[in-house]
N, CA, C and O atoms as a CHARMM CRD file, in Angstrom:
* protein
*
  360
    1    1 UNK  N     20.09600   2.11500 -15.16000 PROA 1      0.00000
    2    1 UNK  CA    18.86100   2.26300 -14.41200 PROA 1      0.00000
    3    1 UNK  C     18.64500   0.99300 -13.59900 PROA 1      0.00000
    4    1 UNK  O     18.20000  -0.03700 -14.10600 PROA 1      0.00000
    5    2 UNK  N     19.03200   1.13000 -12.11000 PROA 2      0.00000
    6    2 UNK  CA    18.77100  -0.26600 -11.41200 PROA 2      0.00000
    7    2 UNK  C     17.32200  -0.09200 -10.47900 PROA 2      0.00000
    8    2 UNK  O     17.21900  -0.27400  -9.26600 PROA 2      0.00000
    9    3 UNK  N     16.41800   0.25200 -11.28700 PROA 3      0.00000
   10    3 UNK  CA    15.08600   0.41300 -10.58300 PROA 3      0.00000
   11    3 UNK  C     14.56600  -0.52200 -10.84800 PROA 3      0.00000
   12    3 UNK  O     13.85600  -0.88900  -9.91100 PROA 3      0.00000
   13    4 UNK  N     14.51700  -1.32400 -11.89100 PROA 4      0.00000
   14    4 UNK  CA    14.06100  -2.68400 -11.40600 PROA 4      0.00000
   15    4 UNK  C     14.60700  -3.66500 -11.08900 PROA 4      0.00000
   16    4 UNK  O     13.83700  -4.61900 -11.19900 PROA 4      0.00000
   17    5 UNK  N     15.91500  -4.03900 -10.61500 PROA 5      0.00000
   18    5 UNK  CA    16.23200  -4.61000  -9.60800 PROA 5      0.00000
   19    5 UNK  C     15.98600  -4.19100  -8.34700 PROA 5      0.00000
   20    5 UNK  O     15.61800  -4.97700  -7.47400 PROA 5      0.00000
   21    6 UNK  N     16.20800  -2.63400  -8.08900 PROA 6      0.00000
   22    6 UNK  CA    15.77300  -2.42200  -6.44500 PROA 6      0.00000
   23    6 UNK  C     13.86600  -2.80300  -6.48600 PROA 6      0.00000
   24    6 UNK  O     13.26800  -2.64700  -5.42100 PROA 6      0.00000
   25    7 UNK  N     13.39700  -3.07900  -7.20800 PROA 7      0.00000
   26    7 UNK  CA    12.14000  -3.19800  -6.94600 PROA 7      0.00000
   27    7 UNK  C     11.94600  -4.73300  -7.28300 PROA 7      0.00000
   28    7 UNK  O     10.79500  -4.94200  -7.66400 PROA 7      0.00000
   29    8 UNK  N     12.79100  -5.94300  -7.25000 PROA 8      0.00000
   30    8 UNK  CA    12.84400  -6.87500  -7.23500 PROA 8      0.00000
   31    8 UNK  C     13.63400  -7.47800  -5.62800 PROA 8      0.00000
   32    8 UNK  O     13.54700  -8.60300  -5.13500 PROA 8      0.00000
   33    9 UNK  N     14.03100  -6.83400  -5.35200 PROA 9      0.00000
   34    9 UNK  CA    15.18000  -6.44000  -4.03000 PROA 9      0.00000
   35    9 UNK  C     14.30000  -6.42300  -2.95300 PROA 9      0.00000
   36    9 UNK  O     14.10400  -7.25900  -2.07100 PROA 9      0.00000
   37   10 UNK  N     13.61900  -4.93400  -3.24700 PROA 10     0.00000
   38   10 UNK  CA    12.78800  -4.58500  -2.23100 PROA 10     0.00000
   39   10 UNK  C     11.54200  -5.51400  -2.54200 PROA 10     0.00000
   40   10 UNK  O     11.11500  -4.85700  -3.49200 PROA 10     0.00000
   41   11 UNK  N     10.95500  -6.20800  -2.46700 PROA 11     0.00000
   42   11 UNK  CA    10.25500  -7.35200  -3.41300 PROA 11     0.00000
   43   11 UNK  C      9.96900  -8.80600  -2.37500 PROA 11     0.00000
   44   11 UNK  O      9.08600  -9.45900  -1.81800 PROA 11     0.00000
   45   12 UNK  N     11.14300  -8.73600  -2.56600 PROA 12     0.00000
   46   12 UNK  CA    12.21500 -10.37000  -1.51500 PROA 12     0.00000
   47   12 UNK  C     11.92800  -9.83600   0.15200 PROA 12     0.00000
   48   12 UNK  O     11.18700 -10.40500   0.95300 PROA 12     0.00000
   49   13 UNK  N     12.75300  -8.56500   0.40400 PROA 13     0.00000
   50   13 UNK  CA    12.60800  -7.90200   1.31800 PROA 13     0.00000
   51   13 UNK  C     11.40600  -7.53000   2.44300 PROA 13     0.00000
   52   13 UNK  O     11.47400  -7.43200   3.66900 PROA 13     0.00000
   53   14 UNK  N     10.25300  -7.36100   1.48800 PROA 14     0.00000
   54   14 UNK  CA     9.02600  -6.97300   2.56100 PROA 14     0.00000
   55   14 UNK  C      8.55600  -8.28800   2.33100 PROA 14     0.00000
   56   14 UNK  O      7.70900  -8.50800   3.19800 PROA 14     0.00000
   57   15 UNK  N      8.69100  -9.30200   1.56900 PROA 15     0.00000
   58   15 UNK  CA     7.67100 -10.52300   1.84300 PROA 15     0.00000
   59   15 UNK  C      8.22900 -10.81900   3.45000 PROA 15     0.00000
   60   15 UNK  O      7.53900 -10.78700   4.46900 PROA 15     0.00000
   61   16 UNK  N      9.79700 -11.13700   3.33600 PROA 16     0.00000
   62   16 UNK  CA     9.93200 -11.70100   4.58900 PROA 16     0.00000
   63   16 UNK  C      9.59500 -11.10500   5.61600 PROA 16     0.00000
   64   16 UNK  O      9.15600 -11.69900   6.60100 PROA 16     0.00000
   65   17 UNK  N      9.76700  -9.65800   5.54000 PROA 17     0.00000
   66   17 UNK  CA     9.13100  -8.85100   6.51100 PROA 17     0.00000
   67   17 UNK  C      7.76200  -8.83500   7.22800 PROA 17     0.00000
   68   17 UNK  O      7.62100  -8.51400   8.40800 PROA 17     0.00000
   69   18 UNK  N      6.41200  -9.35000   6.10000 PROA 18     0.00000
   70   18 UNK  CA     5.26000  -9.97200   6.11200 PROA 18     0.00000
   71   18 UNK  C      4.89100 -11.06300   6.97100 PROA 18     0.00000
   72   18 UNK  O      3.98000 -11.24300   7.78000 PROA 18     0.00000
   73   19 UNK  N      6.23900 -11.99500   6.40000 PROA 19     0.00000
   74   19 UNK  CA     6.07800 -13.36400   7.25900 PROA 19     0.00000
   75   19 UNK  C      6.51300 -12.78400   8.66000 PROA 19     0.00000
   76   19 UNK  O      5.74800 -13.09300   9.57400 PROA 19     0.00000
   77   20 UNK  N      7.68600 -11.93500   9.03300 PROA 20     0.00000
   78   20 UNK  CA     7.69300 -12.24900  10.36000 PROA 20     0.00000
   79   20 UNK  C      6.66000 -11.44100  11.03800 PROA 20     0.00000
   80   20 UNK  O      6.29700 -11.82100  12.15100 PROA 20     0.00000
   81   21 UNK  N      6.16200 -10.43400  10.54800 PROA 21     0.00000
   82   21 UNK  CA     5.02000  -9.56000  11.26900 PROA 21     0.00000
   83   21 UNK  C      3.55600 -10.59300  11.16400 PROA 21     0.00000
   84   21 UNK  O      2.70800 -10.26700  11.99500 PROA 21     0.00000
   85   22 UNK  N      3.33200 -11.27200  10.64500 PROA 22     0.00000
   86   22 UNK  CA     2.16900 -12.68600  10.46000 PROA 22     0.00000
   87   22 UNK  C      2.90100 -13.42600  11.59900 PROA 22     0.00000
   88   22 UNK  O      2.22300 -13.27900  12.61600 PROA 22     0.00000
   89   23 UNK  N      3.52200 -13.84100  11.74100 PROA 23     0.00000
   90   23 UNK  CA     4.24900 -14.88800  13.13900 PROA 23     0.00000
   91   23 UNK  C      4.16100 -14.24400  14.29000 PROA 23     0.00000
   92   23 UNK  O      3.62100 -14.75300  15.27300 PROA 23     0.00000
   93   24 UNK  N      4.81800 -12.74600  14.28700 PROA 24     0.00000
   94   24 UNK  CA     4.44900 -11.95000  15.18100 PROA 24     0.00000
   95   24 UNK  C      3.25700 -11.60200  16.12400 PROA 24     0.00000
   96   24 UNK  O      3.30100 -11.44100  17.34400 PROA 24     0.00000
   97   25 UNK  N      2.14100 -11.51900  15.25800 PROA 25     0.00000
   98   25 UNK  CA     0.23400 -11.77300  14.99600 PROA 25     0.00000
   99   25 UNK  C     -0.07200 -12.72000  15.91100 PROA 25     0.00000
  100   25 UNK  O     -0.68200 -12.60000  16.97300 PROA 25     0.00000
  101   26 UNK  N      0.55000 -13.95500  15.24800 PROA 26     0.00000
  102   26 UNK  CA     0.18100 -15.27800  15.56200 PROA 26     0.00000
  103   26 UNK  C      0.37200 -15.59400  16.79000 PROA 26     0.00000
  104   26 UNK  O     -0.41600 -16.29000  17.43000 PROA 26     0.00000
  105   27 UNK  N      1.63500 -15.02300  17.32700 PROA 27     0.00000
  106   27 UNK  CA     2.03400 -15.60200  18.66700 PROA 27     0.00000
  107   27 UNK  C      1.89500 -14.37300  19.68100 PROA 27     0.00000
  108   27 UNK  O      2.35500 -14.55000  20.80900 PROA 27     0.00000
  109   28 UNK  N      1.33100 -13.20100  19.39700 PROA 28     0.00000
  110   28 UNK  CA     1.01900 -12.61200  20.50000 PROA 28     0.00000
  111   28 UNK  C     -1.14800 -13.27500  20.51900 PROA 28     0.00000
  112   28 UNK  O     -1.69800 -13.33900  21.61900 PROA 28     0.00000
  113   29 UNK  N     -1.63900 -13.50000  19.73700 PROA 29     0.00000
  114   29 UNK  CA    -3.13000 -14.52400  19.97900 PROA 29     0.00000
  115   29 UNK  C     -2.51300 -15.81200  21.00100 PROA 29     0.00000
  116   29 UNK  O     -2.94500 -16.11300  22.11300 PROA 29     0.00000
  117   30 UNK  N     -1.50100 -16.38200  20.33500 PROA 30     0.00000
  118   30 UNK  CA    -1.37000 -17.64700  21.51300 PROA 30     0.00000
  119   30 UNK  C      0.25500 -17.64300  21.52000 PROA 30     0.00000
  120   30 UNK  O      0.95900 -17.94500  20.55700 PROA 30     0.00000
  121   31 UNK  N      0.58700 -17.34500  22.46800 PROA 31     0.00000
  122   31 UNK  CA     2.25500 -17.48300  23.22400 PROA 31     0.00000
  123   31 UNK  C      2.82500 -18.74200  23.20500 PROA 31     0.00000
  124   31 UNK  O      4.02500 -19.01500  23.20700 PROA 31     0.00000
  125   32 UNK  N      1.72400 -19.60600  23.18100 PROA 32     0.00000
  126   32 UNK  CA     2.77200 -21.21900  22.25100 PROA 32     0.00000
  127   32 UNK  C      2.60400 -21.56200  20.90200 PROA 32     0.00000
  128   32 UNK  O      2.62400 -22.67000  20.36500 PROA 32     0.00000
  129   33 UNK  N      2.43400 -20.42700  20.43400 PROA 33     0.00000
  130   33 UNK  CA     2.64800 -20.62200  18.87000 PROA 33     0.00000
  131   33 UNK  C      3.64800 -20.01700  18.27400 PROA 33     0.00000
  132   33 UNK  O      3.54700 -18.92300  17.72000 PROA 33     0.00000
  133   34 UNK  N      5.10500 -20.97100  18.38000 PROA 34     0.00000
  134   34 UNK  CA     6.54000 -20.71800  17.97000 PROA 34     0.00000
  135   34 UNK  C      6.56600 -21.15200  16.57600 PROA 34     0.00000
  136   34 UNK  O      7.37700 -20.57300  15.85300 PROA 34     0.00000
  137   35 UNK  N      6.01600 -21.83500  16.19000 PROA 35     0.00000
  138   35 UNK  CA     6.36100 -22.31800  14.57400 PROA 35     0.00000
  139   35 UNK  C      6.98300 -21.46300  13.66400 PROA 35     0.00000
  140   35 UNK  O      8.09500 -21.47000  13.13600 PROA 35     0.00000
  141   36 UNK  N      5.23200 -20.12900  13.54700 PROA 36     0.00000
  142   36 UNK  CA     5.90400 -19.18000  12.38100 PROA 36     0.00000
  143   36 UNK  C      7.77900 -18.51100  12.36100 PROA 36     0.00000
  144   36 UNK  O      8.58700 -18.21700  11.47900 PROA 36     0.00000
  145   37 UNK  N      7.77100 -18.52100  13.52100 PROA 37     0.00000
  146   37 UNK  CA     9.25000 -17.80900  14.03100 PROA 37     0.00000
  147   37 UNK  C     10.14400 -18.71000  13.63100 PROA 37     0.00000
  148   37 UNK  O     11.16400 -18.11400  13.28700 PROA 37     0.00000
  149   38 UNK  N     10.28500 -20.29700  13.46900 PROA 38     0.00000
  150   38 UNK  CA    10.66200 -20.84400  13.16200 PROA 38     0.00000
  151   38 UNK  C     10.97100 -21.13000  11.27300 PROA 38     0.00000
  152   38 UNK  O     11.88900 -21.75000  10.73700 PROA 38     0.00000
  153   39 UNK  N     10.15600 -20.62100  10.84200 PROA 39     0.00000
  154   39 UNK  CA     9.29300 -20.33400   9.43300 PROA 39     0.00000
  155   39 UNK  C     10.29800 -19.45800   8.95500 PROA 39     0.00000
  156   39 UNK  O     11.14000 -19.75100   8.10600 PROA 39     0.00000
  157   40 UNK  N     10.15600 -18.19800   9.62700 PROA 40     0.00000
  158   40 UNK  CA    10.50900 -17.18000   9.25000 PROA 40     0.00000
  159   40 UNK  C     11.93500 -17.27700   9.48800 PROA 40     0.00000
  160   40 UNK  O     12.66100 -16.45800   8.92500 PROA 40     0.00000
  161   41 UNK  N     12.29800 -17.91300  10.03200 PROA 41     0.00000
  162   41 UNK  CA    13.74100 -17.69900  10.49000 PROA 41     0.00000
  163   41 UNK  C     14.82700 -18.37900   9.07000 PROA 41     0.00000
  164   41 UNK  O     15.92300 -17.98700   8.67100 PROA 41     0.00000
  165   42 UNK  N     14.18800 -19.20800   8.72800 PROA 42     0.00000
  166   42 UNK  CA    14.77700 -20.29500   7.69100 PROA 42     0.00000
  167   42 UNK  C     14.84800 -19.16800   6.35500 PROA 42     0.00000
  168   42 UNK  O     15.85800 -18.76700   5.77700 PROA 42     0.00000
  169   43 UNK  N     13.17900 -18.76300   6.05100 PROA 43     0.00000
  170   43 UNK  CA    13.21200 -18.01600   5.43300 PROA 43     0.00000
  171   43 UNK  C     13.80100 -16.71900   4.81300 PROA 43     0.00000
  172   43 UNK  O     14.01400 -16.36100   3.65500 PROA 43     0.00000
  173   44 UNK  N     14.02400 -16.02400   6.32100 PROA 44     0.00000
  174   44 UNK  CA    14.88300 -15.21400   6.59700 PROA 44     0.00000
  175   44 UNK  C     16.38300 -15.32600   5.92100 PROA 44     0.00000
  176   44 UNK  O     16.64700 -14.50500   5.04300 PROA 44     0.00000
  177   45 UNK  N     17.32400 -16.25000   6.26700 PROA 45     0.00000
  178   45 UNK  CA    18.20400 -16.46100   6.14300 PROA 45     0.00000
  179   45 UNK  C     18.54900 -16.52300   4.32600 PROA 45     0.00000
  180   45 UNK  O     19.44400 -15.95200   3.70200 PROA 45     0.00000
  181   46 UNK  N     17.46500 -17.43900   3.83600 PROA 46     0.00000
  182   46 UNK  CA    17.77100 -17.98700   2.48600 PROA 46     0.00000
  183   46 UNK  C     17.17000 -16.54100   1.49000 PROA 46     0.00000
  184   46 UNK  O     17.62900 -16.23800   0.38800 PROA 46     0.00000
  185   47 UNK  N     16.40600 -16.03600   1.98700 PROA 47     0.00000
  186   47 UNK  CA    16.28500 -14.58200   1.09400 PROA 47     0.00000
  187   47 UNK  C     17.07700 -13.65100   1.48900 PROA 47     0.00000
  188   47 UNK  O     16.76100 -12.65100   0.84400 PROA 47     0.00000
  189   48 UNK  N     18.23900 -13.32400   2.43700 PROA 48     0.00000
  190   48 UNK  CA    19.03300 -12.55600   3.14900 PROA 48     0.00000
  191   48 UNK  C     20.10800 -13.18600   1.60000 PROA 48     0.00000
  192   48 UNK  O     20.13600 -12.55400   0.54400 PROA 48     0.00000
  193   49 UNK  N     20.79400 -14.34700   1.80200 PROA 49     0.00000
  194   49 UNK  CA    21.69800 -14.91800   0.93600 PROA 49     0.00000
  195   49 UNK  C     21.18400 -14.74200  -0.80500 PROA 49     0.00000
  196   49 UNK  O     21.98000 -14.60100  -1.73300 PROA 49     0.00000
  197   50 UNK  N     19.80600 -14.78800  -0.93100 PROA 50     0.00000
  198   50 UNK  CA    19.21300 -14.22600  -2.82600 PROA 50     0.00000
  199   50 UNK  C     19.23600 -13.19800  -2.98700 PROA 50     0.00000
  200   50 UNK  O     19.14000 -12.86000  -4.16700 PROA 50     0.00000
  201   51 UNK  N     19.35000 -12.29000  -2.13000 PROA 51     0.00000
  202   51 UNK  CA    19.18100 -10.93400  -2.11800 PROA 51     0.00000
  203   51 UNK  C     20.77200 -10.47800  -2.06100 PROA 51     0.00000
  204   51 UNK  O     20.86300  -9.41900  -2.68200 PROA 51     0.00000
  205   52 UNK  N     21.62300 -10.75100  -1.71700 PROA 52     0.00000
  206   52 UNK  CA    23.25700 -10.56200  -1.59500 PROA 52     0.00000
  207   52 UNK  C     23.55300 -10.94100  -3.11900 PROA 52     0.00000
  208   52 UNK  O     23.85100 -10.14900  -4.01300 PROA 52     0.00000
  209   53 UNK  N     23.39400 -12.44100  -3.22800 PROA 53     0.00000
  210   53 UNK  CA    23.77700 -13.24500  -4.25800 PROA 53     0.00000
  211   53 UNK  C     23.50800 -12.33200  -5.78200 PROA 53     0.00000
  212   53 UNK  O     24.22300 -12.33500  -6.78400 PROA 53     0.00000
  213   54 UNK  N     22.44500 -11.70800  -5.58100 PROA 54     0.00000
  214   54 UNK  CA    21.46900 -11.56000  -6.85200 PROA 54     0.00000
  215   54 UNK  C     22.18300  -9.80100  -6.98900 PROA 54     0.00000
  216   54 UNK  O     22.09400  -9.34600  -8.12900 PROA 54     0.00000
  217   55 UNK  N     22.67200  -9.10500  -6.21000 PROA 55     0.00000
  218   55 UNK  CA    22.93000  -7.69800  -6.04000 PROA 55     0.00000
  219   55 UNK  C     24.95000  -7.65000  -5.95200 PROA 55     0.00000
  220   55 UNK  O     25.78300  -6.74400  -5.97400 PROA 55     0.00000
  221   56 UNK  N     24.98600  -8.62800  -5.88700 PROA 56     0.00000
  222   56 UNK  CA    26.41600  -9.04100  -6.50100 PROA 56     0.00000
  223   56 UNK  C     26.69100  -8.84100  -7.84700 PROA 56     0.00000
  224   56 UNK  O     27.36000  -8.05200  -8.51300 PROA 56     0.00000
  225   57 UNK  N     25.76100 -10.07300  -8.09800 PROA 57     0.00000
  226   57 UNK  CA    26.03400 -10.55300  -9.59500 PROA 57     0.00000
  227   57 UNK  C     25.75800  -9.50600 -10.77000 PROA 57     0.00000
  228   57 UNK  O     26.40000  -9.31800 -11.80400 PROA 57     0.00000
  229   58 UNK  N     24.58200  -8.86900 -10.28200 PROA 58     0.00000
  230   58 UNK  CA    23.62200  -7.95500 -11.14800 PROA 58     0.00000
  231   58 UNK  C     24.83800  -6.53400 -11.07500 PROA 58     0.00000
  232   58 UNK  O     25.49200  -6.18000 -12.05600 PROA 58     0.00000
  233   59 UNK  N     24.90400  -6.04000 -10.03400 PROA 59     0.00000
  234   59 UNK  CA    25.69600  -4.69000  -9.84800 PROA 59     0.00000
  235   59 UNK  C     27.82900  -4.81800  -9.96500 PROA 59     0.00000
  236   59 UNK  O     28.66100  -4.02500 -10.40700 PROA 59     0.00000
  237   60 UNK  N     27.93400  -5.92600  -9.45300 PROA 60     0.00000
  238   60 UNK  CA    29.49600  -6.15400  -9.28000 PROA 60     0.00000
  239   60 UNK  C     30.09100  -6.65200 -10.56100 PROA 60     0.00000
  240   60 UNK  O     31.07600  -6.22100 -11.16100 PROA 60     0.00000
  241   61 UNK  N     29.02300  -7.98500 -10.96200 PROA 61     0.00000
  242   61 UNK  CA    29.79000  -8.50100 -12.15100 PROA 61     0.00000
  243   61 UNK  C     28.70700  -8.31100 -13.72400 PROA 61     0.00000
  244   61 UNK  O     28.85200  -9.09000 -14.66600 PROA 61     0.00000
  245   62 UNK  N     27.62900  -7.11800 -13.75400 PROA 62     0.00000
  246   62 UNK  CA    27.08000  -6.99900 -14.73900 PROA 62     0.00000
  247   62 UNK  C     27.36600  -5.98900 -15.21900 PROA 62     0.00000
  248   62 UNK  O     27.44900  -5.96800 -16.44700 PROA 62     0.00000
  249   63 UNK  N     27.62000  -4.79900 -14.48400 PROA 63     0.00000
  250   63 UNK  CA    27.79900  -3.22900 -14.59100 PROA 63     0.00000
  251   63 UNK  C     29.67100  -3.27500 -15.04300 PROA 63     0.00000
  252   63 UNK  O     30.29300  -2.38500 -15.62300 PROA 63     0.00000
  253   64 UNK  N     30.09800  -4.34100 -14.64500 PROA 64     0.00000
  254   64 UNK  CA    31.37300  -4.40100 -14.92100 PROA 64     0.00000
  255   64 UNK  C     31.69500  -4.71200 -16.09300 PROA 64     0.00000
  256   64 UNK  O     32.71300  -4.20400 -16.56500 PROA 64     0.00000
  257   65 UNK  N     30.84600  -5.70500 -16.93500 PROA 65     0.00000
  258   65 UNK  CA    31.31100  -6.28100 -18.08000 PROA 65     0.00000
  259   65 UNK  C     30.55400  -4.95600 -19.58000 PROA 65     0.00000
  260   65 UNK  O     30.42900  -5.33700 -20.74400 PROA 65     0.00000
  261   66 UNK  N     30.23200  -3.71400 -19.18100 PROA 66     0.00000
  262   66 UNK  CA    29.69900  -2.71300 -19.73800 PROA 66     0.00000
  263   66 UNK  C     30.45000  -2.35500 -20.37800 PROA 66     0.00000
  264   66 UNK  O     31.44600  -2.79700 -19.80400 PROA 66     0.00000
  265   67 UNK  N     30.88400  -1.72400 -21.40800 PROA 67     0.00000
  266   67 UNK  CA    31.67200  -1.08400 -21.99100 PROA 67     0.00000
  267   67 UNK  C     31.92800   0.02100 -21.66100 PROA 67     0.00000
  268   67 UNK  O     33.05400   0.47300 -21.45500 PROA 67     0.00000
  269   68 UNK  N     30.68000   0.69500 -21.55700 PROA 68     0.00000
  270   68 UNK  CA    31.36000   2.46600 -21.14700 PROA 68     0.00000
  271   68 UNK  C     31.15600   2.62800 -20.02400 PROA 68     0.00000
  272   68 UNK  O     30.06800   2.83900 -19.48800 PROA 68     0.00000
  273   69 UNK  N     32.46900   2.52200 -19.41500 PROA 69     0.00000
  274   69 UNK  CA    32.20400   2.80100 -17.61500 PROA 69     0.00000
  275   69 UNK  C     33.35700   4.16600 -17.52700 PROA 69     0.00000
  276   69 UNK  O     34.46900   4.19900 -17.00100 PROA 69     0.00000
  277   70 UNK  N     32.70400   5.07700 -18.15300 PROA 70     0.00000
  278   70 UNK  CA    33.34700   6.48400 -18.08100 PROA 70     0.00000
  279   70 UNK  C     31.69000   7.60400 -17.10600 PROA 70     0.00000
  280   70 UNK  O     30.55800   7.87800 -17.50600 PROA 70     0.00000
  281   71 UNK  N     32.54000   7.95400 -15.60000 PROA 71     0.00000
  282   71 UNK  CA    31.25800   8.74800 -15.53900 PROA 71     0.00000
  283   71 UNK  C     31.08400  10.24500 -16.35400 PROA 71     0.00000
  284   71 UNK  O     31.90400  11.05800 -16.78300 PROA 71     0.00000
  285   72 UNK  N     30.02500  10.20100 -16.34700 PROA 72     0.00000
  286   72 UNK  CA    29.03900  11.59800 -17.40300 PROA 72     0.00000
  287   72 UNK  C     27.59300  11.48600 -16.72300 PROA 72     0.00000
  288   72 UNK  O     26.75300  10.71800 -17.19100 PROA 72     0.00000
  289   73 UNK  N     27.36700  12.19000 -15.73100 PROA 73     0.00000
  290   73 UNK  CA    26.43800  12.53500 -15.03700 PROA 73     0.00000
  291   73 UNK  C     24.99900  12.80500 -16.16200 PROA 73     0.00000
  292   73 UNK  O     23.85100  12.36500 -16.09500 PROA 73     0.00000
  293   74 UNK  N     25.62900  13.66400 -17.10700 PROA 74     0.00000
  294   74 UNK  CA    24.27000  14.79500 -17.67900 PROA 74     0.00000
  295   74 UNK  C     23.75100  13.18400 -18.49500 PROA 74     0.00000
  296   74 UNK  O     22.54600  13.16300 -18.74200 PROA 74     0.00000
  297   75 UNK  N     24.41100  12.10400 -18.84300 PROA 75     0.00000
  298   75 UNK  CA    23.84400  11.05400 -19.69500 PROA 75     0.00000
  299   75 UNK  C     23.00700   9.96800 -18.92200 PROA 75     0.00000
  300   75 UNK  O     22.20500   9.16200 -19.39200 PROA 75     0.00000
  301   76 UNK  N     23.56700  10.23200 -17.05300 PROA 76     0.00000
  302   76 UNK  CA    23.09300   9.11500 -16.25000 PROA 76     0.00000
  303   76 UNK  C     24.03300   8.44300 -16.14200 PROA 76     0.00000
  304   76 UNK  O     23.87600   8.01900 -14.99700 PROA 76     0.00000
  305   77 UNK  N     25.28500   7.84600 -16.64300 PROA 77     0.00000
  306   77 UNK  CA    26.34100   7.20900 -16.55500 PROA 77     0.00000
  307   77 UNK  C     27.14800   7.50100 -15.27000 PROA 77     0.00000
  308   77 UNK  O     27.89700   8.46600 -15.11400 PROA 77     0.00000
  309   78 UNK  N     26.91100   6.62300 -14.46300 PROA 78     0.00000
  310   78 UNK  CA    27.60400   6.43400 -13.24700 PROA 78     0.00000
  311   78 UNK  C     28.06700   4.98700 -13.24900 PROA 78     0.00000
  312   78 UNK  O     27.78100   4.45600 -12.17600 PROA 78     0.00000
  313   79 UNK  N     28.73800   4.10600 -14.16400 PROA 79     0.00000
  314   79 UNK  CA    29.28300   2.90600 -14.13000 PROA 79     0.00000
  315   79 UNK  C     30.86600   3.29600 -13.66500 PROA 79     0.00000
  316   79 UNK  O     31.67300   3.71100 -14.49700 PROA 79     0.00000
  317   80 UNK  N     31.26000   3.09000 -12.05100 PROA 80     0.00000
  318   80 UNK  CA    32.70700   3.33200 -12.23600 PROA 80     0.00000
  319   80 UNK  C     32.64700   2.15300 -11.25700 PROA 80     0.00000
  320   80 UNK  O     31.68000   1.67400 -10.66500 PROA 80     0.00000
  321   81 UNK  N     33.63000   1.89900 -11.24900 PROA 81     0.00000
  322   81 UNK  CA    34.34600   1.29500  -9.87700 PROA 81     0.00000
  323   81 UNK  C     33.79100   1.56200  -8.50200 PROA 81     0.00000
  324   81 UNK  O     33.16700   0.86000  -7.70600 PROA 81     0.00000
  325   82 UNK  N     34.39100   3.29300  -8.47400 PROA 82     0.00000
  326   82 UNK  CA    33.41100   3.60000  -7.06400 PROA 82     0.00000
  327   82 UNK  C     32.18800   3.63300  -6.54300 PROA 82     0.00000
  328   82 UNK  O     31.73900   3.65900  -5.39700 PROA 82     0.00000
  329   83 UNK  N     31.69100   3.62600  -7.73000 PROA 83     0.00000
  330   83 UNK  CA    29.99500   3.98200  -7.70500 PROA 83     0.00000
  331   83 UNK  C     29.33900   2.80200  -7.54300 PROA 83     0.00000
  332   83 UNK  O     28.23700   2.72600  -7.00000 PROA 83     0.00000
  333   84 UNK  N     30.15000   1.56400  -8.12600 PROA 84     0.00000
  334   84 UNK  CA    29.55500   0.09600  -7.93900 PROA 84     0.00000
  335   84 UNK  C     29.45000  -0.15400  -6.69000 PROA 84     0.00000
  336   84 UNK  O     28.43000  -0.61500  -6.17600 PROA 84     0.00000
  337   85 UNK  N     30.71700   0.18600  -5.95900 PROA 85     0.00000
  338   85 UNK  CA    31.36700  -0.56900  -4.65200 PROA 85     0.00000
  339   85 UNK  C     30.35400   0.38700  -3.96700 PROA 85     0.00000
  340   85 UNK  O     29.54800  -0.24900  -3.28700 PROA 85     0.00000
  341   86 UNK  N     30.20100   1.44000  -3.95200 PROA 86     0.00000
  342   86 UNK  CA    29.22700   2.09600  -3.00500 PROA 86     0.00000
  343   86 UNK  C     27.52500   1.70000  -3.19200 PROA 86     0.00000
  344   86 UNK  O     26.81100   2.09700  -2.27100 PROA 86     0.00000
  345   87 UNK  N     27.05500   1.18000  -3.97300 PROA 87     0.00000
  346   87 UNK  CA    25.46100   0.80300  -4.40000 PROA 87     0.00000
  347   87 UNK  C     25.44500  -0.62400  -3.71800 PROA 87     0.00000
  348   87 UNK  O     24.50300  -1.02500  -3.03600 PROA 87     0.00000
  349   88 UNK  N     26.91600  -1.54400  -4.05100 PROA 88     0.00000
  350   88 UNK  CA    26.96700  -2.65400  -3.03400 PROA 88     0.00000
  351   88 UNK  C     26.89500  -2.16200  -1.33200 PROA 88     0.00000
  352   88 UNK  O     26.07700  -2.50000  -0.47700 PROA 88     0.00000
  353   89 UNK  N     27.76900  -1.48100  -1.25200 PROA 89     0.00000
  354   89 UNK  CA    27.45400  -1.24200   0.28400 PROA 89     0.00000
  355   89 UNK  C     26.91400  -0.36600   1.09600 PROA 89     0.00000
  356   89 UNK  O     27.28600  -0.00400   2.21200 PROA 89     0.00000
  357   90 UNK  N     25.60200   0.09300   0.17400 PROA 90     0.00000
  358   90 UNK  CA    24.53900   0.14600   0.79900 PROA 90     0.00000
  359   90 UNK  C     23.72200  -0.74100   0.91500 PROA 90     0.00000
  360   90 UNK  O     22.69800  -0.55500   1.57100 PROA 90     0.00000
């Protein structure tokens, strides 16, 4: 069950989203107010990299070290190989 990681995910995700729509705000009131964008941009980047980092570790190298990585749908068991690599690249 990775619902609370996607809700730690999605979490990271709309804050930054917040900040840049607040900067956004900010600089259509006054057109020389570049800062937040500047803000957000840093921000941006370093929750882009916690959010990779953290959905790696959690899905690539946690789901891996499981024991039963046989799929069986009717139990919820979708730990395979493929199923990892595809939840990563989405």
């Amino acid at each position: 069950n990775l619902s609370r990681l996607g809700l730690i995910l999605l979490l990271l995700q709309y804050s930054t989203e917040f900040l840049f729509h607040t900067a956004r705000l900010f600089y259509f009131a006054d057109e020389n107010n570049e800062k937040l964008f500047s803000a957000w941009a840093a921000v941006f980047g370093v929750t882009r990299l916690f959010i990779l980092t953290l959905a790696v570790l959690a899905i690539g190298f946690g789901l891996a070290r499981m024991e039963n990585q046989a799929f069986d749908p009717e139990k919820g068991n979708f730990n395979t190989l493929f199923c990892r690599l595809c939840v990563l690249l989405l």
